[in-house]
C-alpha positions, 0 to 999 in steps of 0.5 A: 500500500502507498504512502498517502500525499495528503498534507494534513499539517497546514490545514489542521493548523488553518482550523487550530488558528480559527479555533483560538480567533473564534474563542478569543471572539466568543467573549467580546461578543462578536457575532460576524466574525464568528460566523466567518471563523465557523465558515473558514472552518467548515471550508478548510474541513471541505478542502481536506475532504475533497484532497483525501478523496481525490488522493484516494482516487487517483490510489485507487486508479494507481491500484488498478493500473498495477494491477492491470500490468500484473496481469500482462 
């Protein structure tokens, strides 16, 4: 089985940076850039997602190639 290319370090420091702004934002109060931390969080979330899909895709498709030349 191959190693995964996925660079899982920025994003999940993206989220633990949102993370600390959205609870130093909790207290004061402020509602909008809340609501944007929570969306930056969701669409960092999303962009893990769809690279660990595409990532297992294209494993996936290397698998069937390997196993393809196996065979001939």
């Amino acid at each position: 089985m191959k190693k995964s290319n996925v660079n899982w370090a920025l994003p999940l420091t993206n989220i633990v940076v949102l993370l600390i702004i959205e609870l130093t934002l909790m207290p004061l109060g402020y509602w909008i850039p809340q609501i944007l931390v929570v969306a930056l969080m969701l669409v960092q979330v999303g962009a893990m997602a769809f690279q660990y899909a595409r990532e297992r895709e294209n494993q996936h498709a290397d698998d069937a190639d390997d196993t393809h030349a196996a065979h001939n």
